[in-house]
GULOBA-373123 format. One record per residue (C-alpha): z, x, y. Coordinates in steps of 0.5 Angstrom, whole numbers, plus 500, padded with zeros to 3 digits. Layout:
BEGIN
<rec up="Z" east="X" north="Y"/>
...
This chain:
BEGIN
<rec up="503" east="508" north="474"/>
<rec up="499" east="502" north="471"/>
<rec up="503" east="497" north="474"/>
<rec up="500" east="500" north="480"/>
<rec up="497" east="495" north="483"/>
<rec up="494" east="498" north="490"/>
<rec up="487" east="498" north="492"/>
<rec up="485" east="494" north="486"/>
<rec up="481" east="488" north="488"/>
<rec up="482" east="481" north="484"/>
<rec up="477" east="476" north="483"/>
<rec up="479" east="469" north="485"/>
<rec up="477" east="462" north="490"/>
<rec up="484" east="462" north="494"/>
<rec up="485" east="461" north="502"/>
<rec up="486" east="468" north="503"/>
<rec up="480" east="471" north="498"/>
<rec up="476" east="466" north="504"/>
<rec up="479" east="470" north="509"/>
<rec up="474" east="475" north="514"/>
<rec up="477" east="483" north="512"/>
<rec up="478" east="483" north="520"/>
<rec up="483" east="478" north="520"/>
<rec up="487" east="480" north="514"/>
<rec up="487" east="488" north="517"/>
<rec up="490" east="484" north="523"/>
<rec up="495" east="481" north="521"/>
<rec up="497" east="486" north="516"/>
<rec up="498" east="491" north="522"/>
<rec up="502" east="485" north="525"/>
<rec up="506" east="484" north="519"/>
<rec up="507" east="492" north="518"/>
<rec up="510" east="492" north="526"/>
<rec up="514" east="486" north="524"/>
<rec up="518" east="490" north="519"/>
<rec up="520" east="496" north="523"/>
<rec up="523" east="491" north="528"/>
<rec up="531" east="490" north="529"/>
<rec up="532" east="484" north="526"/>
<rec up="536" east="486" north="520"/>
<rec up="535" east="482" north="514"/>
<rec up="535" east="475" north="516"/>
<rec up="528" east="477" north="519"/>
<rec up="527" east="481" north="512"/>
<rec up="529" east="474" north="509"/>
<rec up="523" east="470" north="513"/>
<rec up="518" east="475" north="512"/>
<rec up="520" east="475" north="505"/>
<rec up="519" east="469" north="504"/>
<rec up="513" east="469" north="507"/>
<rec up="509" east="474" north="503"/>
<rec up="511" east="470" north="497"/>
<rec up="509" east="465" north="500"/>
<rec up="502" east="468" north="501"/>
<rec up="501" east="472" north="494"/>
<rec up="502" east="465" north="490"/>
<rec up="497" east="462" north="495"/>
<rec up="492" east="468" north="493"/>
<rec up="493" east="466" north="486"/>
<rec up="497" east="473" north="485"/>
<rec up="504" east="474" north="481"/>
<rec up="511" east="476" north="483"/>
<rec up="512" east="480" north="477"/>
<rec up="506" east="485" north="479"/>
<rec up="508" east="486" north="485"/>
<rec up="514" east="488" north="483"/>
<rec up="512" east="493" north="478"/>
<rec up="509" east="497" north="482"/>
<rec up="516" east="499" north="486"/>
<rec up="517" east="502" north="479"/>
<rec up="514" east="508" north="481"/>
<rec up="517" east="509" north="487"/>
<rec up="525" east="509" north="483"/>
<rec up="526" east="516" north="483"/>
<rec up="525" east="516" north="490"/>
<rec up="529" east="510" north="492"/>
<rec up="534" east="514" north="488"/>
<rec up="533" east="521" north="491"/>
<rec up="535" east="517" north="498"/>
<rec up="541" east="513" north="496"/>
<rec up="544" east="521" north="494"/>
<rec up="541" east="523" north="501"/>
<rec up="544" east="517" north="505"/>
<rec up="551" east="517" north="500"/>
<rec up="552" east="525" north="502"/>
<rec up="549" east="525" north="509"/>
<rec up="552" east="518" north="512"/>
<rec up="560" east="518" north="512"/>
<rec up="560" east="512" north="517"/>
<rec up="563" east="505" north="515"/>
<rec up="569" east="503" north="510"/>
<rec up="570" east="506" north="504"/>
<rec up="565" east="503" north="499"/>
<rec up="566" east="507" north="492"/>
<rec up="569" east="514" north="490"/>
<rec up="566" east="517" north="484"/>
<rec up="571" east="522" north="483"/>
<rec up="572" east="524" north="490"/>
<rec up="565" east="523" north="493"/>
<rec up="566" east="518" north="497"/>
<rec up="560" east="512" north="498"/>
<rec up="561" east="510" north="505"/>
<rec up="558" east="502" north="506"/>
<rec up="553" east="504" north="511"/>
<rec up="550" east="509" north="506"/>
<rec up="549" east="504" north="502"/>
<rec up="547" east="499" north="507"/>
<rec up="541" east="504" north="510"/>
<rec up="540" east="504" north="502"/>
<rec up="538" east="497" north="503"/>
<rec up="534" east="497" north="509"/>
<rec up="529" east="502" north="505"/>
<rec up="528" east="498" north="499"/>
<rec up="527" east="492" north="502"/>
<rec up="523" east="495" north="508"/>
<rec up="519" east="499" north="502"/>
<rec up="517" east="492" north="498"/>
<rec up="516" east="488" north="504"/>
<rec up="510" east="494" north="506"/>
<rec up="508" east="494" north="497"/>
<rec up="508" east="487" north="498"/>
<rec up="503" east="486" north="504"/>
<rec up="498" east="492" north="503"/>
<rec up="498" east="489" north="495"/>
<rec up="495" east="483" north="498"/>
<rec up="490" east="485" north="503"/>
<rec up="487" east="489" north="497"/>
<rec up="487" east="485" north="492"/>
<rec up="484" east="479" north="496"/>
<rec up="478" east="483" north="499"/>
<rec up="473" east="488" north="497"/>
<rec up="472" east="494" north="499"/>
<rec up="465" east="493" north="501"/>
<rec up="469" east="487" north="506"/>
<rec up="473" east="493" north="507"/>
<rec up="470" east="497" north="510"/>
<rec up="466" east="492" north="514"/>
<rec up="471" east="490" north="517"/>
<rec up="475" east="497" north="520"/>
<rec up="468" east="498" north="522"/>
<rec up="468" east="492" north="527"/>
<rec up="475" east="494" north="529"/>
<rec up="474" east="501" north="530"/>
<rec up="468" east="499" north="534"/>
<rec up="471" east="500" north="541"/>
<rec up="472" east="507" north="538"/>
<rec up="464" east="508" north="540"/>
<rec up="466" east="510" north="547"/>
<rec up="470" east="517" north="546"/>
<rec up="465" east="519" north="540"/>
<rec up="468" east="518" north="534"/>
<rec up="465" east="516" north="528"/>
<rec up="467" east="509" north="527"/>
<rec up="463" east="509" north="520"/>
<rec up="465" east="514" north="516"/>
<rec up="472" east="513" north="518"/>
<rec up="472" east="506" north="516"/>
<rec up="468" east="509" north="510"/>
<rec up="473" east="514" north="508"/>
<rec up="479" east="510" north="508"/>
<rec up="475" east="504" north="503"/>
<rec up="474" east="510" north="499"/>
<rec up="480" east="512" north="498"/>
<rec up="483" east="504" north="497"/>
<rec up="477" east="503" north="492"/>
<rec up="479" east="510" north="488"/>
<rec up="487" east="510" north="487"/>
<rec up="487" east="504" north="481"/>
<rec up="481" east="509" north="478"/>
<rec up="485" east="516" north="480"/>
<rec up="491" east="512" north="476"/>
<rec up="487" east="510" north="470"/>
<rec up="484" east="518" north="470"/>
<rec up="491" east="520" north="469"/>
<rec up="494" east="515" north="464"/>
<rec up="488" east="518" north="460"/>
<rec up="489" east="525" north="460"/>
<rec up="496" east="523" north="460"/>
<rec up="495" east="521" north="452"/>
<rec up="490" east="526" north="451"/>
<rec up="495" east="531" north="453"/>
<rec up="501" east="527" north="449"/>
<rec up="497" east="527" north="443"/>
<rec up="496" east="535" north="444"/>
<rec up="503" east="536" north="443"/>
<rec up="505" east="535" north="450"/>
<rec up="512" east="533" north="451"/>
<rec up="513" east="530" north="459"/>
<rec up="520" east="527" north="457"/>
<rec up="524" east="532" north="454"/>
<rec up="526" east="540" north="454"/>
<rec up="528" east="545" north="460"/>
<rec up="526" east="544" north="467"/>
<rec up="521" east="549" north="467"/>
<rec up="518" east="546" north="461"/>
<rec up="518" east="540" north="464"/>
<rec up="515" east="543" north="471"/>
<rec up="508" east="547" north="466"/>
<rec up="507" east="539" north="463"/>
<rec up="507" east="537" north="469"/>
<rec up="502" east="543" north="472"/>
<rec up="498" east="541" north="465"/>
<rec up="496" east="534" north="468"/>
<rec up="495" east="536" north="475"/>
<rec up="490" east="541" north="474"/>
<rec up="485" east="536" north="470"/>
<rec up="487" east="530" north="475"/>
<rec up="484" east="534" north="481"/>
<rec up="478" east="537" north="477"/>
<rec up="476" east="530" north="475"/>
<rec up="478" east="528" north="482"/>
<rec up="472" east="533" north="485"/>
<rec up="468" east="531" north="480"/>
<rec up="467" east="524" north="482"/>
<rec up="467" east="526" north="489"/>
<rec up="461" east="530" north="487"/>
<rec up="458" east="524" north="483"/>
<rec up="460" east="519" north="489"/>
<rec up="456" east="524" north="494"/>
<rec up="450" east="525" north="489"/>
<rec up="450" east="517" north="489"/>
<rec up="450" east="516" north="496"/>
<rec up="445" east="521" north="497"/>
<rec up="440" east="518" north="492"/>
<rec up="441" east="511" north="495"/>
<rec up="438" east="513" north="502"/>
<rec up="446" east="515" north="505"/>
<rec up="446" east="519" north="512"/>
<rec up="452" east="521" north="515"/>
<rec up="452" east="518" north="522"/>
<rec up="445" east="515" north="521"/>
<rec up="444" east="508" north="525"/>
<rec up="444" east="503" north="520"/>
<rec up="444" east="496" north="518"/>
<rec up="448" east="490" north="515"/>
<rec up="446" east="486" north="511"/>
<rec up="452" east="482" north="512"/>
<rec up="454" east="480" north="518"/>
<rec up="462" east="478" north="519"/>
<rec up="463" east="471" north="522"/>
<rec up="471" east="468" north="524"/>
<rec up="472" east="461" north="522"/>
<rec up="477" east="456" north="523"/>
<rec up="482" east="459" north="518"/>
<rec up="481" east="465" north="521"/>
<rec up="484" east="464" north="528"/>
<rec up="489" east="459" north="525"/>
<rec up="492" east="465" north="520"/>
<rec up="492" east="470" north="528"/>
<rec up="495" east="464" north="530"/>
<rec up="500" east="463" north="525"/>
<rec up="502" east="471" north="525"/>
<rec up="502" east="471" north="531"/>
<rec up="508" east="466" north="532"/>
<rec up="512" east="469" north="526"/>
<rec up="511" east="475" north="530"/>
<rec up="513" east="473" north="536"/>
<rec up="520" east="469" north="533"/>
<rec up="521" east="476" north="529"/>
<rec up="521" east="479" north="537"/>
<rec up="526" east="474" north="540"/>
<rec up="530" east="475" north="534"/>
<rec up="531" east="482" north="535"/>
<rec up="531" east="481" north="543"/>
<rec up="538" east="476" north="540"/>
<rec up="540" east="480" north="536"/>
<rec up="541" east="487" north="540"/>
């Protein structure tokens, strides 16, 4: 879990450090959008090359990136059983021992983990290179149109930059009690499965007790800091679009649209 690298924010002078918070909110949806389109894995290709080209320029590693899909192993394996058990389409790809792996399985297999670290990719750069101040500014602009049916753009915004801000604090929370329950004897790894289930419970507790109390700590701050739900505010920073701005809006919007006439070819 400490190889989770979502919500964390790294300090750095690159391109996309510089960027306005709106444009890269932008052009994650765009690249999000991208994913799910039928392109098959020559569009996966082209975005994967374009993200690892955009996570070097941004002064970031690979190798972080990808440590941070360790934690989602146990999940890739549970739907590589499902699809093996479920899909019977294709040519035969294995048999283990009468069970039968059909080549679609496994394929639609593929299509999930790429899909996966390509969304891992994206999201770890738009938080890495933007801060959470930055953040919620920049989802309250584009939530702004929101105004007209009544909603609370600010809060909205706000609960969402929380939420990114405290997942890398929420996983060094519980690496700690993970140690401090571990140096009390408690064993995660082996014994039965209702074992493994009570050590498991010996962590969750303490992980929402923490959680709460930080939420109280938060609000006790926001109070004493003059901090008013739906109140008018003011800001003291004032997001402007530059030239690199519209010119990366541009540029994703071309790749947007030769992933669209890709998959318009490929139907």
């Amino acid at each position: 879990m400490k190889n989770i690298t979502l919500g964390r924010y790294v300090p750095a002078d690159s391109f996309f450090h510089r960027l306005d918070p709106r444009t890269k909110l932008v052009a994650m949806i765009a690249m999000l959008v991208a994913i799910f389109l039928p392109t098959g894995f020559y569009g996966y290709a082209i975005i994967g090359v374009v993200m690892v080209f955009c996570i070097l320029a941004a002064h970031l590693t690979i190798s972080t990136v990808v440590q941070s899909m360790k934690p989602m192993l146990v999940m890739l394996l549970f739907l590589l059983v499902i699809n093996c058990l479920v899909v019977k389409t294709g040519y035969v790809w294995l048999n283990l021992w009468g069970l039968l792996i059909y080549s679609d399985a496994v394929i639609q297999t593929l299509y999930i983990v790429v899909r996966l670290l390509l969304m891992i990719m994206i999201t770890t750069l738009l938080t890495a290179t933007t801060k959470p101040m930055d953040m919620t500014l920049g989802l309250e602009d584009l939530l702004s149109p929101m105004q007209f049916f009544h909603l609370p753009t600010h809060d909205i915004a706000m609960m969402i930059a929380l939420a990114l801000r405290f997942i890398p604090t929420l996983i060094e929370e519980s690496q700690r009690i993970l140690k401090a329950q571990a140096s009390r004897g408690v064993d995660l790894e082996n014994g039965t499965f209702r074992e493994k289930i009570m050590a498991v419970l010996s962590l969750i507790v303490p992980l929402f007790v923490s959680s709460f109390q930080r939420a109280d700590d938060l609000a006790d701050a926001m109070e004493a800091r003059g901090y008013v739900v739906g109140a008018p505010r003011v800001r003291y920073k004032k997001l402007r679009l530059r030239a690199a701005d519209y010119m990366t809006l541009a540029l994703v919007a071309a790749l947007l649209g030769g992933l669209i006439y890709l998959a318009v070819v490929l139907a």
